[in-house]
TIDO-442972 format. One record per residue (C-alpha): residue in one letter; z, x, y. Coordinates in steps of 0.25 Angstrom, whole numbers, padded with zeros to 4 digits, always signed. Layout:
aZXY...
This chain:
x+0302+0010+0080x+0302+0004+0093x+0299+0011+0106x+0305+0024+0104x+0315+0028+0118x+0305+0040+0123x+0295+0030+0122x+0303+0019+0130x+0305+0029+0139x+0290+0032+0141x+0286+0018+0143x+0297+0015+0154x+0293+0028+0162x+0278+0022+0163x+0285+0009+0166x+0284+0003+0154x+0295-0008+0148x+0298-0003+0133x+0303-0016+0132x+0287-0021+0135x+0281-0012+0126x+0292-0015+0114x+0285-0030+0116x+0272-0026+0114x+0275-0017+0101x+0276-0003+0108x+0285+0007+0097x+0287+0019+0094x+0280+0026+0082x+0282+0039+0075x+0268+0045+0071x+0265+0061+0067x+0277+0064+0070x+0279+0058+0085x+0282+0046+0090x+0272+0038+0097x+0272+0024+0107x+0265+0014+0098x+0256+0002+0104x+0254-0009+0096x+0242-0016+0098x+0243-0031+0092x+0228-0039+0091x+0232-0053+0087x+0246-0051+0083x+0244-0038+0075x+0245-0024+0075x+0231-0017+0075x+0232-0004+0083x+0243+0005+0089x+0242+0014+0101x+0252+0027+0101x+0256+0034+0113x+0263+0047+0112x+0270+0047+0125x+0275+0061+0125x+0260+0065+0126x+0247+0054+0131x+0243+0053+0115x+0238+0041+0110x+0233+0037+0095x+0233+0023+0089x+0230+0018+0074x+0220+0024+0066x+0209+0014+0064x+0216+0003+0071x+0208-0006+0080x+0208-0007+0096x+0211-0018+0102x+0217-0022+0114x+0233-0018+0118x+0241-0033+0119x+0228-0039+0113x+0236-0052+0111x+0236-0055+0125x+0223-0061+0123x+0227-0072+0115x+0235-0079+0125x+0230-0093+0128x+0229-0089+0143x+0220-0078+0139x+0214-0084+0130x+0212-0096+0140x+0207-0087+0150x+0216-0088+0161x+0224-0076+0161x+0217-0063+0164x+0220-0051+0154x+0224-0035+0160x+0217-0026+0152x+0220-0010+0153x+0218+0003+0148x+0232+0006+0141x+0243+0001+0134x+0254+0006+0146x+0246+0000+0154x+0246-0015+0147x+0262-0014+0148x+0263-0011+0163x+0254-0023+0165x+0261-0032+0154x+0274-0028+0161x+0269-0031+0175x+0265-0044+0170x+0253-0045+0165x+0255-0047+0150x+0240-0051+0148x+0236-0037+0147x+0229-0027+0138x+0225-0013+0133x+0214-0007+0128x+0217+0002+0115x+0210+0016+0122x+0208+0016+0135x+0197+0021+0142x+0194+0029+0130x+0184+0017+0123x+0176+0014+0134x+0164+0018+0128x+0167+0012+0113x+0167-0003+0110x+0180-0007+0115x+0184-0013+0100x+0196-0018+0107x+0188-0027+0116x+0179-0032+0104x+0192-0036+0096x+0196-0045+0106x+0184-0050+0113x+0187-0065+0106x+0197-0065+0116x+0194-0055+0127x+0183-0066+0129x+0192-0077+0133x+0198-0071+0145x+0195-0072+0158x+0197-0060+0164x+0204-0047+0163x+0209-0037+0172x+0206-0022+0168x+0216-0013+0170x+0209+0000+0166x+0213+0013+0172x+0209+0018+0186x+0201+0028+0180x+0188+0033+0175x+0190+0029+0160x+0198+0017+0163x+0186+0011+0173x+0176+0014+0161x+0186+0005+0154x+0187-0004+0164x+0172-0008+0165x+0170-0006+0149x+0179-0018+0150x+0173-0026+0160x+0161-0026+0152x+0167-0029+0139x+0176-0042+0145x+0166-0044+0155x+0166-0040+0169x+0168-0056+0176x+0182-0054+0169x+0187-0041+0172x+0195-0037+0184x+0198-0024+0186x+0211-0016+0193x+0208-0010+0206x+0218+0003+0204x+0224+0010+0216x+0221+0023+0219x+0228+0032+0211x+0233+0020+0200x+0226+0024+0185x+0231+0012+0177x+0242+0000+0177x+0252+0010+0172x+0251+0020+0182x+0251+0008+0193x+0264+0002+0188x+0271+0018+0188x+0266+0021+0202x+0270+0009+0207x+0285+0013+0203x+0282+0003+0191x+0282-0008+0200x+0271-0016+0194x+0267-0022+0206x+0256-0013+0210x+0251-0016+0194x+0251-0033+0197x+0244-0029+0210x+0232-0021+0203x+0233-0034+0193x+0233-0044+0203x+0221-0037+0210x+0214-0035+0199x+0197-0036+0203x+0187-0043+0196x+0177-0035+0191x+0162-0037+0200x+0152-0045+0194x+0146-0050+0203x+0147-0056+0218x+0150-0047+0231x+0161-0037+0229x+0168-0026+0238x+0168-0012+0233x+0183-0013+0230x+0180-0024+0220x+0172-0016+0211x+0178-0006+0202x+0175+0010+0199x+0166+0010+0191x+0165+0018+0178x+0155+0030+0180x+0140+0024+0177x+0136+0028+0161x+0123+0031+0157x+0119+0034+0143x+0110+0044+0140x+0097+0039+0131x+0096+0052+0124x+0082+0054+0125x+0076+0067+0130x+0073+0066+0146x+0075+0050+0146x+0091+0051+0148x+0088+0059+0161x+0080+0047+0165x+0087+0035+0160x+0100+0032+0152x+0107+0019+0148x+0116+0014+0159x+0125+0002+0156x+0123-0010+0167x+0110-0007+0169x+0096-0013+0165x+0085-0004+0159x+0071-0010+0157x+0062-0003+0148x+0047-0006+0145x+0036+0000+0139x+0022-0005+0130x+0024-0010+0116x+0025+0002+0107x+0026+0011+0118x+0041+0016+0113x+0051+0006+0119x+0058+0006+0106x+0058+0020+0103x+0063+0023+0114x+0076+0012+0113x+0078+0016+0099x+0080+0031+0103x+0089+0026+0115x+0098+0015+0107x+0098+0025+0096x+0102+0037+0107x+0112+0029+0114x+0120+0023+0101x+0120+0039+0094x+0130+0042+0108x+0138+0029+0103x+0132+0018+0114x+0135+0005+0109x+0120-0003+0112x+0115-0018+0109x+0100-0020+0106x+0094-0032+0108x+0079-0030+0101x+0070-0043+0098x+0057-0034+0094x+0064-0023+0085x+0068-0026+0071x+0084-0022+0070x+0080-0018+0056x+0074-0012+0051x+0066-0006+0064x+0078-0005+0075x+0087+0001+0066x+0078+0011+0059x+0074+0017+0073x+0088+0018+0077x+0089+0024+0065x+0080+0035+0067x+0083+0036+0082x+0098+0038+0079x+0096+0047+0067x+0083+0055+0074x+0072+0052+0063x+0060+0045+0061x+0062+0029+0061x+0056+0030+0044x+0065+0042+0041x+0077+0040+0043x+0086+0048+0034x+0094+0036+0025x+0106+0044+0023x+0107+0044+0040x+0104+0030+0040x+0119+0027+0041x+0122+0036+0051x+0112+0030+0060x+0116+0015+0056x+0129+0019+0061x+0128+0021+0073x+0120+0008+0076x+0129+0000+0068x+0139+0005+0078x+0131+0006+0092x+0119-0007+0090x+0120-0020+0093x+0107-0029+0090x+0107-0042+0098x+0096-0048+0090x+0092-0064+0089x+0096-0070+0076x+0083-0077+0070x+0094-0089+0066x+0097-0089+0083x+0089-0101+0088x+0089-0096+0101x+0082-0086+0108x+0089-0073+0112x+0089-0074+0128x+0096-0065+0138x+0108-0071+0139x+0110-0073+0125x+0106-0056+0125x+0117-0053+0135x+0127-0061+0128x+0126-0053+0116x+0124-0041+0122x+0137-0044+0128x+0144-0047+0116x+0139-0034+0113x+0146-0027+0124x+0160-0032+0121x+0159-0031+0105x+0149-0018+0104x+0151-0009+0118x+0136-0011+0120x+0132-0002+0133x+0116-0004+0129x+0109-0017+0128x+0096-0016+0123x+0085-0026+0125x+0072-0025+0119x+0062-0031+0121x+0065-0042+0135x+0054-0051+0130x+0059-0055+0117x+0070-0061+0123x+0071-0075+0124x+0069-0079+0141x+0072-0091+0144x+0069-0095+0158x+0077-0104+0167x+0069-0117+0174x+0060-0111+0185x+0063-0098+0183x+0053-0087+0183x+0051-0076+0171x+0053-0067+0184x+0065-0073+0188x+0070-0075+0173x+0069-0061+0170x+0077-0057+0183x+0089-0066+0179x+0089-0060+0163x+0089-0046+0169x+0099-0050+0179x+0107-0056+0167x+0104-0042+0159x+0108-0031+0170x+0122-0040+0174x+0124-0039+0157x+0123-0025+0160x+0131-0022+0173x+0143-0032+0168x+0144-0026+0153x+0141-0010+0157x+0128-0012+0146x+0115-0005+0150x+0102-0015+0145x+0090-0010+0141x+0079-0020+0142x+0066-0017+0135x+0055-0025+0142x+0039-0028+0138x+0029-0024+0150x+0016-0033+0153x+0004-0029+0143x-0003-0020+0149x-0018-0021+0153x-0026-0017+0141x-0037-0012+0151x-0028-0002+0157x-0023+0012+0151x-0009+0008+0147x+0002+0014+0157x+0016+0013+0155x+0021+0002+0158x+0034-0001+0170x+0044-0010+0172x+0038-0019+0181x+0025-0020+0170x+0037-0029+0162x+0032-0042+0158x+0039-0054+0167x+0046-0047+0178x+0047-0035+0189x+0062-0039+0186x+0063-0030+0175x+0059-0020+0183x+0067-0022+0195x+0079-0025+0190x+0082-0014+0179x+0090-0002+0181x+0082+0006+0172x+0066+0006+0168x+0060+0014+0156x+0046+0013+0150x+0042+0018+0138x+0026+0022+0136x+0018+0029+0127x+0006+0034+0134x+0000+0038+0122x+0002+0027+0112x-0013+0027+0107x-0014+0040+0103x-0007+0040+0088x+0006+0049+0087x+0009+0050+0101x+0023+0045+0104x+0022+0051+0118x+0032+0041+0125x+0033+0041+0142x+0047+0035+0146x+0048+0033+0161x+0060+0028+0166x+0054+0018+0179x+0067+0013+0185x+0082+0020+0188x+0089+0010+0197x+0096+0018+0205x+0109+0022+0207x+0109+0023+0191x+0108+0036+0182x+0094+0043+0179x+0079+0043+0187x+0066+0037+0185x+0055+0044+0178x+0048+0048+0164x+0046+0057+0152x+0038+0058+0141x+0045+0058+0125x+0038+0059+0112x+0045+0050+0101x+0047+0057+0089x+0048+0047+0078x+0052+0058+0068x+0066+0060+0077x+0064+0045+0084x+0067+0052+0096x+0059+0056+0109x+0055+0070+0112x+0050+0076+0125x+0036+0075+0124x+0031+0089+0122x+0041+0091+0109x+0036+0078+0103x+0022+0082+0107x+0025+0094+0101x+0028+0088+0088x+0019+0078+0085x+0027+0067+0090
C-alpha cells in the first residue's frame, strides 16, 4: 500500500509534501488492526528498521529487535560528505528531516528516539561512526526544549563539539517543524535558523548569545553511606584522589565503579597496578554482588559478569604495544570510548604509571599542568567526569603518619589547584590487625558545583565489600 489519503492528508496539514515522503519510502501499513505511517529507515541501501506513527493519536512502535540507526542514513555516503565539505543537519524527528529536506537542505538526519536515549549508548551513532568521522561539521537541530538540549549536548560530545553548531530558536519555536507552521509554511524563517546556525564554544571570547542553554548539571550519586552527601561524580570535571599505599584507594574505587555501573553508568577504567583478572573483576564481583572478594557465590557469578560485560571498558597497555601509554594516547582511547560505549566516567589509577614524556625544557611542574589541562578539556568537551588516582610524597618515617592532602602529591601543587574535586582516603589505624577503620575527607569542592567539603569515618566490611558507618562495623567486628 502506498500512503494511504488520511495519511496524505495528515502530512499536508503539517506542511509536509506526500509527494517527498513517497521518495523516501513513507507507506501506509495495516498492523493489529489499524493502520499505521510507516518509516523506512535504509542503512546502506537496505531496510533495517521501521518507525510507525499512528496519526490518529501520538503512538509510535518500530520493529521488534531491529537495529537504530540513523533516519536518511545514506546521506552520508555522498562524496561531499564524505569529502568534508558539506555540513550535515541533524534533528530530533523524522517530520522534522522532511521540512528541512523540503526547504532545501537534503543533507539531513534523524535520530531513531529522540531525546528518549540520551542516557543509553546512542547505537545509532556507533553504527555509523566510520562515516560520521569524515564530516566536518554538523548543525543540531534538536528541540528547544529540556529533553531536546540534553540531546543536543549528548551529541556534541559524541561528534565532537569543534564540529557542532547549534540552532539558536526563537522564543516560542520548539523544533523545525513547528518553525516552518508558524511561519505559515513559508520556510524562510527555517533557512534563517539554518543559515544562522552557531558554533558551539570551545574555546576563544564569546558573547552570552553564543553559548547555548545548557542541559541541567548531573551528578551521580556514589552510593556510599554519608559520602554522596559530600561528593558525586560530575561529568566535565576533574576529581583527584590520594591516600598512602594500602590505605583503601582501591576499595574504595571498586565499591564506587561497582555502585555507579549497578545504576547502568557506562565507565572506562584505565588501571596499570591492578590485575583485570583475576583481581579487578573478582572485586567487582563482590562489590556488585555484596559478598566477600573469596565468596562469591558461582551460580551469581553471571549475574555480576553482566553487568561489567555491559558498563566496563578497560584501557590497558598491550604487552605487544612497543610504546608507552601516555596521556594523549589515554585520551584518545578514552574518547573512542565515549562514542562506541556512552562512557560518563573515566577512571585513572594510578597518575604515576603512566608514561610522561616531557617536552624540551619543560618542568615536571609545567608538564604536569599541561596533562591536567589536556585531562579536564577531555572532560568539559565530552560531558565525561575523570577520576585521577594520584600517589602523595612518602612520608617522613620519623613522624606519626597523618593523612595525607592533595598538595602532599608527588611533582606538583598543580594537582591540587586545578581539580574540581579532592578525596583522601586514610586508615588511621592500619597497624592495629582487623581495623578497617577507613577516614574519607573530601579537601576540595570547586565551587559553583554540587556538594561541600568535609569528612566521615566508614568501616569496610570485606564479608559485604561495602562500607558501613563506623559504629555498625565497629559493632561487628569489621
Amino acid at each position: 500500500m502506498s500512503i494511504h489519503d488520511k495519511h496524505k492528508e495528515w502530512l499536508s496539514a503539517r506542511g509536509i509534501d506526500p509527494v517527498l515522503a513517497e521518495k523516501f519510502g513513507l507507506k501506509t501499513e495495516s498492523r493489529n488492526g489499524a493502520n499505521w505511517l510507516a518509516v523506512p529507515y535504509v542503512e546502506r541501501g537496505s531496510v533495517v528498521n521501521h518507525k510507525y506513527r499512528m496519526t490518529t493519536e501520538k503512538r509510535h512502535m518500530m520493529d521488534g529487535g531491529a537495529p537504530l540507526c540513523l533516519w536518511n542514513h545514506d546521506v552520508l555516503l555522498r562524496p561531499e560528505v564524505q569529502s568534508g565539505e558539506a555540513p550535515v543537519i541533524i534533528t530530533e524527528g523524522e517530520w522534522d528531516a522532511l521540512t528541512v529536506i523540503q526547504a532545501g537542505f537534503d543533507r539531513c538526519l534523524s535520530v531513531p528516539n529522540g531525546a528518549s536515549g540520551v542516557d543509553a549508548k546512542l547505537e545509532y551513532i556507533d553504527r555509523a561512526k566510520d562515516l560520521l568521522r569524515n564530516v566536518k561539521s554538523f548543525i543540531l537541530a534538536t528541540d528547544n526544549d529540556e529533553p531536546g538540549r540534553a540531546l543536543q549536548q549528548e551529541l556534541a560530545r559524541r561528534l565532537g563539539p569543534a564540529r557542532c553548531k547549534f540552532i539558536d530558536w526563537p522564543a516560542g519555536i520548539k523544533d523545525m517543524n513547528e518553525a516552518y507552521e508558524s511561519n505559515g509554511f513559508d520556510p524562510s524563517l527555517m533557512i534563517k535558523l539554518i543559515d544562522g546556525a552557531k558554533p558551539y564554544p570551545v574555546q576563544g571570547l564569546y558573547r552570552m548569545g553564543d553559548i547555548p542553554e545548557p542541559a541541567p548539571l548531573k551528578s551521580y550519586a556514589l552510593g556510599i553511606p554519608g559520602l554522596s552527601d559530600l561528593i558525586s561524580v560530575v561529568p566535565g570535571t576533574l576529581t583527584v584522589m590520594t591516600g598512602y599505599p594500602g590505605h583503601g584507594k582501591t576499595s574504595l574505587s571498586m565499591v564506587i565503579l561497582a555502585n555507579l555501573m549497578k545504576s547502568g553508568m557506562s565507565v572506562a577504567v584505565a588501571s596499570f597496578e591492578t590485575l583485570a583478572k583475576p583481581v579487578m573483576q573478582r572485586r567487582l564481583r563482590a562489590s556488585i554482588l555484596g559478598c566477600g572478594e573469596f565468596n562469591i557465590p558461582p551460580q551469581r557469578a553471571a549475574e555480576a559478569d553482566r553487568i561489567i560485560d555491559e558498563r566496563l571498558v578497560m584501557i590497558m597497555q598491550s604487552v605487544e604495544e612497543e610504546e608507552e601509554m601516555d596521556i594523549d594516547h589515554l585520551l584518545d582511547l578514552a574518547a573512542g570510548a565515549v562514542i562506541r560505549d556512552g562512557i560518563r566516567l573515566l577512571f585513572i589509577d594510578p597518575w604515576n604509571e603512566i608514561e610522561h614524556t616531557r617536552r624540551k625544557d619543560e618542568s615536571e611542574t609545567e608538564y604536569i599542568g599541561r596533562a591536567i589541562r589536556a585531562i579536564k578539556r577531555f572532560a568539559r568537551d565530552y560531558e565525561v567526569a575523570v577520576w585521577l588516582v594520584a600517589h602523595p610524597a612518602k612520608p617522613d618515617p620519623t613522624r606519626k603518619l597523618t593523612a595525607p592532602g592533595l598538595s602532599s602529591i608527588s611533582g606538583s601543587a598543580n594537582f591540587a589547584n586545578k581539580a574540581d574535586y579532592g578525596i583522601v582516603s586514610h586508615r588511621p589505624n592500619k597497624a592495629v590487625e582487623g581495623d578497617n577503620t577507613t577516614s574519607i575527607e573530601v579537601t576540595k569542592v570547586r565551587m559553583g558545583l554540587p556538594g561541600k567539603e568535609g569528612a566521615l569515618v566508614l568501616a569496610y566490611d570485606w564479608r559485604t565489600s561495602s562500607y558501613l558507618p563506623n559504629d555498625i562495623g565497629s559493632g561487628l567486628g569489621v
